[in-house]
N, C-alpha and C positions, 0 to 999 in steps of 0.2 A: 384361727379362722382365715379361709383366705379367699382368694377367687375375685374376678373381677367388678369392681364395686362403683361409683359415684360420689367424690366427695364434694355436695354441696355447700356453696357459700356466701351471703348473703352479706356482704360486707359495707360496714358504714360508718360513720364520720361520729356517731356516739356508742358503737356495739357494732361487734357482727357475728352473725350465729352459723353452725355448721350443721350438718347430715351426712350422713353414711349412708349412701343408696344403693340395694343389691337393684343390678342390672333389671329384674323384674318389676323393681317398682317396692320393695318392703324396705322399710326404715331401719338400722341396725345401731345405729346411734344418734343422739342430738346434744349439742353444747352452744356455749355462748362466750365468750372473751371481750376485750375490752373495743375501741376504738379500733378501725382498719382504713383511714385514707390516707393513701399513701401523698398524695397531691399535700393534705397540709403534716401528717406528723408520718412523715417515710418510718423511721427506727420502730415506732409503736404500733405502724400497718403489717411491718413485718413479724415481729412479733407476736403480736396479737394471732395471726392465722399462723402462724408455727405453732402455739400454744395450743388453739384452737383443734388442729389437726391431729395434735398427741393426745389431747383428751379424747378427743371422739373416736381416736384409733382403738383406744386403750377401753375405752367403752362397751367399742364393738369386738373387742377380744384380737385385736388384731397388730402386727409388731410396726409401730409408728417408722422403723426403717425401712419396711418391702412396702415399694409404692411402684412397680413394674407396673401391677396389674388396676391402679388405681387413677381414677382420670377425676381432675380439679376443675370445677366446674364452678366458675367464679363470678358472681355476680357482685360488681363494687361500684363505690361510688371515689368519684380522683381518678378512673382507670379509662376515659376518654380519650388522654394526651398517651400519644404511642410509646414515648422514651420512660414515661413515670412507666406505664403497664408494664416495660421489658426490664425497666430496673426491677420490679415487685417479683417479677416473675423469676427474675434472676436470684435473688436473696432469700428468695420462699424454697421451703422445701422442694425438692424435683417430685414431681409425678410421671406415671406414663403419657399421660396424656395430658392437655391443659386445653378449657373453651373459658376465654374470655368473653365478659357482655357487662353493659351497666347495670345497676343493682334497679335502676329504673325499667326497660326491657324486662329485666330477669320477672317485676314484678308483673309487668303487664301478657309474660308470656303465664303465668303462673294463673292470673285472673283470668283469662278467658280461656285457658288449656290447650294455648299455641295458634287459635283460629283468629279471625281479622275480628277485632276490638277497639274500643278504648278504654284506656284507667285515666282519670285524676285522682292522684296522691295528694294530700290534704292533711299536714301534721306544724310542723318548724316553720317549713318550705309549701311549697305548692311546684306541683309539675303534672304536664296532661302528654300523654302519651297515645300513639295511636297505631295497629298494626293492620294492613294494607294483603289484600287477599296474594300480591306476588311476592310475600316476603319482607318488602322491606319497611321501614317504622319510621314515625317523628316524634321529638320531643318538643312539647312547646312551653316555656317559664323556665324555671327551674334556675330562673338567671342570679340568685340568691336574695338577702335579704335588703339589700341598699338600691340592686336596681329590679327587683321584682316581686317572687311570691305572693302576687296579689291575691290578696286572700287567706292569707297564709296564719296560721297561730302568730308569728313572727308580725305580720301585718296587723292584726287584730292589735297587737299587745303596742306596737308604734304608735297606734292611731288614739290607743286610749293614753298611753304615756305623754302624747301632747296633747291630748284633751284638758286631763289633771295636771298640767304644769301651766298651760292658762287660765285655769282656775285659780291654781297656787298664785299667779301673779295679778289675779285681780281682772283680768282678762274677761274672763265668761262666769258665769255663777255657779253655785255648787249643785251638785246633781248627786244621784246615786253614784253610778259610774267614778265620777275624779274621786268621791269618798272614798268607796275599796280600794282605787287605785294609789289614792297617797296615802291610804292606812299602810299598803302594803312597801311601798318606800318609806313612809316613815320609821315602819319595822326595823330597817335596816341602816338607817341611816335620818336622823331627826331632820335637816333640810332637803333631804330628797338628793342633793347632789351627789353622796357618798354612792347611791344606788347606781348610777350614769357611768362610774367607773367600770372600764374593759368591758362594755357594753357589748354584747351579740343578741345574734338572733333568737338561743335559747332561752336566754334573760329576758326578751321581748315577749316570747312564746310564753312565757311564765305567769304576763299576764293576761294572755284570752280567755282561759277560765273565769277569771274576774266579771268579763264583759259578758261572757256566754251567763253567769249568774244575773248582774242585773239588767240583763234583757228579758233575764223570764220572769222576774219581778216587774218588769213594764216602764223600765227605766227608759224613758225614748233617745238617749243620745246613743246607748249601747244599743238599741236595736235598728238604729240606723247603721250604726258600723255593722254589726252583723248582716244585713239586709245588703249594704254595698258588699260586703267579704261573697256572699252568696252571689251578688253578679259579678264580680271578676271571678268567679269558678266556671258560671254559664257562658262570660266572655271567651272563656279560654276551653271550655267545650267544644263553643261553637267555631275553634279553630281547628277543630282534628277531623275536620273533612269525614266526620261520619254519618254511614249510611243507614236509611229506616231499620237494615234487618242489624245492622249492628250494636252490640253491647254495650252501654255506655258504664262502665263500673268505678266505683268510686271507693279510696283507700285510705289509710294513716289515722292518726291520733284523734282531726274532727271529722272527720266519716261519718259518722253515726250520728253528730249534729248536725250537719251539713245537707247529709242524703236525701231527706222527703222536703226538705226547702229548695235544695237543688232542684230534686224533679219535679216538682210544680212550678216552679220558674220556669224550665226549661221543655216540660210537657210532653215528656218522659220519662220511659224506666230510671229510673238511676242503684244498678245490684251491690250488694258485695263482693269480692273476687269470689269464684271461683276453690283459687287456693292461692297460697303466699308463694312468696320470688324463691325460695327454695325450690317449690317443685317448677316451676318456673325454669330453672335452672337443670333439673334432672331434665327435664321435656325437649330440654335444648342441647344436651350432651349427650342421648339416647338417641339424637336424628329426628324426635318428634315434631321437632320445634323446628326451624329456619334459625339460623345462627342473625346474630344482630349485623342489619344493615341499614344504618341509620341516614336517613336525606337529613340534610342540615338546614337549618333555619334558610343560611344566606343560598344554598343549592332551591329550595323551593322558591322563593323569590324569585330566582334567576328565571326559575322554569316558567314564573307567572306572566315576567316581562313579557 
């Protein structure tokens, strides 16, 4: 098979998944490989989307070496900083064509299908996004887990892991909440301190479920975290300068918890995307979309002075 196609790719920091797009918009392959940022594991970013690209080739019937007619349409996350994006680009297979953009963009052109929008993303991390009728986008969070994501599965699981660790020391009394939460370190570890080892934000994420459970048992410590998790989402809403007729959309792993407590906070729609950073990604390689042109946190300050 051949002909001019759209290799999309959704690249990210625990998976990144791929597409095969004929130029018309029909999907001719889809795959998934491992890990793709290049910012923290360069060899396994590369990797991964070579991988990535042979299966999806081979998928769609097509010889993973003729990529003349084939345009890489990359939506990652690590691909910010110019030198890491032109190393990745450099070490990944050649295409005819290549559009870089963040896996963030990629998502928010995908959600609203290229028109002026916002997304909050809502999984590990938190990041609100927002796209401006001449083109150009902000990001606002996204600053990770030590100085941000508020709100974030990552946050959630912080807030309860030292809730249950001052309980453990006598601190505060026992609750619902610190119970699941030191059942689930105890699991792993009988003093809780085994769990603390090479601590991230996945591991943090791993206990929101927990909190998300006994808040709907009526546990009042978890539904106060959950209650603040939902205004740092509105907080950081309410920073993407969006308009009445604008779309406020909401994405990731707590979406679907988050969503009608959001919008009654905030007293508004709050939708589903649209569609995912994939097509997001073809919309923007096809000239649908406005290629990423991001104002920066410290450029829009400037602008406010």
């Amino acid at each position: 098979m051949s002909g001019a196609v759209n290799f999309c790719v959704d690249a990210g920091g625990s998976r990144c998944r791929g597409r095969i797009v004929a130029s018309g918009g029909r999907v001719l392959a889809e795959g998934e490989q491992g890990p793709c940022n290049p910012a923290t594991d360069f060899t396994r970013a590369v990797s991964s989307l070579t991988q990535l690209w042979q299966a999806c080739a081979a998928a769609a019937g097509r010889d993973p070496a003729t990529v003349s007619a084939v345009t890489l349409a990359l939506g990652g996350a690590g691909l910010c900083a110019p030198p890491v994006r032109r190393r990745l680009l450099a070490a990944a297979p050649r295409f005819g064509r290549t559009v870089v953009m963040s896996d963030g963009y990629a998502a928010l052109i995908g959600a609203g299908g290229g028109g002026p929008c916002g997304l909050i993303i809502v999984g590990t991390g938190v990041a609100g996004h927002r796209l401006y009728p001449d083109g150009r986008s902000i990001q606002r969070d996204g600053w990770g887990w030590i100085g941000g994501d508020r709100g974030s599965g990552a946050w959630l699981g912080q807030r309860a892991l030292r809730h249950a660790l001052k309980v453990l020391d006598g601190v505060l009394p026992r609750d619902d909440c610190s119970d699941i939460v030191l059942a689930a370190l105890g699991a792993a570890s009988p003093d809780a301190s085994g769990w603390l080892l090479g601590m991230g934000p996945e591991r943090l994420a791993a206990l929101a479920p927990l909190v998300l459970a006994a808040a709907e048992r009526g546990d009042a410590t978890a539904a106060r975290m959950l209650d603040r998790a939902v205004a740092h989402l509105a907080e950081l809403a309410n920073t993407l300068d969006l308009q009445p007729t604008d779309t406020l959309y909401l994405a990731g792993g707590l979406a679907a918890v988050m969503r009608p407590r959001l919008a009654r906070l905030l007293e508004r729609e709050v939708a589903p995307p649209g569609a995912d950073a994939l097509a997001g990604c073809h919309l923007v390689a096809i000239g649908a979309a406005p290629p990423e042109h991001l104002i920066t946190a410290s450029a829009f300050m400037d602008a406010l002075a």
